[in-house]
N, C-alpha and C positions, 0 to 999 in steps of 0.2 A: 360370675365368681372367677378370680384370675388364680394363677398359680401359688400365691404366696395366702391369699384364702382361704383355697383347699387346701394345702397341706396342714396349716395351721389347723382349719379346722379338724380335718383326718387327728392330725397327732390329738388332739386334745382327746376325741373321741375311745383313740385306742390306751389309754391310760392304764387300764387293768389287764392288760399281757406283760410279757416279759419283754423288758426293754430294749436286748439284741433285736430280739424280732420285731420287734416296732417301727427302731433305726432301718433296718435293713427293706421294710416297707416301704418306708419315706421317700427311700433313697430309691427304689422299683419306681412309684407314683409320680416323682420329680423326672426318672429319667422315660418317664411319658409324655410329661410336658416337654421335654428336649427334644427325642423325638418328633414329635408330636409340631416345635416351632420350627425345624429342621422342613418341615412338610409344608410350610406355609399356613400354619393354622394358627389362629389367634390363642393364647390362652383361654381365654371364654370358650372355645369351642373344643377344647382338649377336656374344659372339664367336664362341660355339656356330655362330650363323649362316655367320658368316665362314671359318671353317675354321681349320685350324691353320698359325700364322704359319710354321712350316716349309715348308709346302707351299706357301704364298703366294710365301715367299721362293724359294724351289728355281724356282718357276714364272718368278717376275718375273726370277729372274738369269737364266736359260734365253733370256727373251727376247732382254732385255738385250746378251747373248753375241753372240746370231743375229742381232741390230741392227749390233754392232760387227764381227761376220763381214763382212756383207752391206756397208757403207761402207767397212770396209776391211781387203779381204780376204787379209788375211797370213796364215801359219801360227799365226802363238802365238793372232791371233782363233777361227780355226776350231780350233785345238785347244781355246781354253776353251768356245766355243757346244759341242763335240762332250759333251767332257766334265761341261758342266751339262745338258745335257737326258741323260747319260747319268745323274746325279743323280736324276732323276725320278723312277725306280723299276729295279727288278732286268729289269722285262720290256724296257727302255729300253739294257739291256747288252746286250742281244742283239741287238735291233733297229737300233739305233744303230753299238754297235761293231763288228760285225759287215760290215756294211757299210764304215763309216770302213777297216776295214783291207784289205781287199779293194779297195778305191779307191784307196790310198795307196800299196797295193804294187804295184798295175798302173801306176800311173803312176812308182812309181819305177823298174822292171822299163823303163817306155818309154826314160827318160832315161838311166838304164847303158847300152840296148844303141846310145843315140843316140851317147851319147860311145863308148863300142870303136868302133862304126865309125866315127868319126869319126879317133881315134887308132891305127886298121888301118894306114897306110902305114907311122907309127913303130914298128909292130910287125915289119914286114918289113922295114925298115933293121935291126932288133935282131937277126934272124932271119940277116939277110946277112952281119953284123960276126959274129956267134956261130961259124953254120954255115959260114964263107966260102964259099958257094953261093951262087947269082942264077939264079930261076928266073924267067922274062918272065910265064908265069902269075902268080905270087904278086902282080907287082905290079897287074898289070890287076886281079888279083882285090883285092890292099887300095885301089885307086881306087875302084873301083866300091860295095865296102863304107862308103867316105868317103864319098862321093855319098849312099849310100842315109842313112847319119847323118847327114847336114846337111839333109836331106829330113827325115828322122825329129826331128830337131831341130824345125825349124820346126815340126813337125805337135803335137811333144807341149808345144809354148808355148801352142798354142789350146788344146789336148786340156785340160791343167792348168786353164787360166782356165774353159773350159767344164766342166768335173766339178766344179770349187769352186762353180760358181754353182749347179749340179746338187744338191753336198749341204751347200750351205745353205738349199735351198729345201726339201729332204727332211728339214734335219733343224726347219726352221717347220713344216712340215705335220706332225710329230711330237709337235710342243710343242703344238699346236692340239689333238692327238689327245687328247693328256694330258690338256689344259684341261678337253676335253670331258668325258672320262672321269670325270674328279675331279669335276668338278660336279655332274654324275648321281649320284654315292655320296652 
């Protein structure tokens, strides 16, 4: 593959970043090749050096993602950082996903049980219009279940922000791992 290959290649690959930084890639990658013919090496053997612009790409979007996780950390960000370091390789489906959904369900498992208890009392007015029965239990118990949801509420606002920060820092130290990895081969 000579220089004007891989770069072509590379850019096509990096399509979904932001296009400053794409340029400003190109423009690192190319002044590798220069470099690199400055040295007496063939093109062929600069990109040899370089590795395959897939993997460059996969790598740099990966970052990329965990960049835009980490400044702003919405769902659709962490769902792409999850999903590009899940790209990394098949070992990265397991280690990754795995986790991601076990995260996601406990936290959304907090937030269901926060809202029923929070909407227990309207359940026992439903209970009273239905059954026309009133039992003084039922209500102290949906008070108390309201209580415990607006408690639980609060707790799973930190809980959410503190676990996001958790697996975006799990899924950097992943992407790191990879880095490594891949270098070494």
């Amino acid at each position: 593959m000579n220089k004007s290959e891989f770069l072509t290649t590379l850019e096509a690959e990096l399509k979904g970043i932001d296009k400053q930084e794409r340029v400003e890639l190109l423009q690192d990658y190319e002044a590798h090749f220069e470099f690199g013919l400055e040295e007496g090496k063939t093109e062929e053997e600069i990109a040899k050096d370089l590795g395959s612009p897939r993997s460059i790409a996969k790598e740099v979007k990966a970052s990329y993602h965990i960049e835009q996780a980490k400044s702003d950390g919405g769902i659709q960000n962490i769902l792409q950082a999850t999903l590009a370091v899940i790209g990394l390789g098949l070992f990265n489906l397991i280690i990754v996903l795995g986790p991601f959904l076990a995260l996601v369900s406990m936290i959304f498992s907090g937030w269901i049980v926060s809202f029923v208890g929070i909407i227990s009392p309207l359940l026992v007015l439903i209970d009273i219009y239905i059954a026309s029965s009133f039992e003084l239990v039922n209500l102290f118990a949906a008070i108390l279940f309201c209580g415990l949801g607006l408690l639980l509420l609060v707790a799973m606002i930190y809980v959410t922000k503190f676990m996001k920060k958790v697996f975006i820092r799990y899924l950097s130290y992943n992407v790191s791992i990879v880095k490594g990895g891949m270098k070494g081969d």
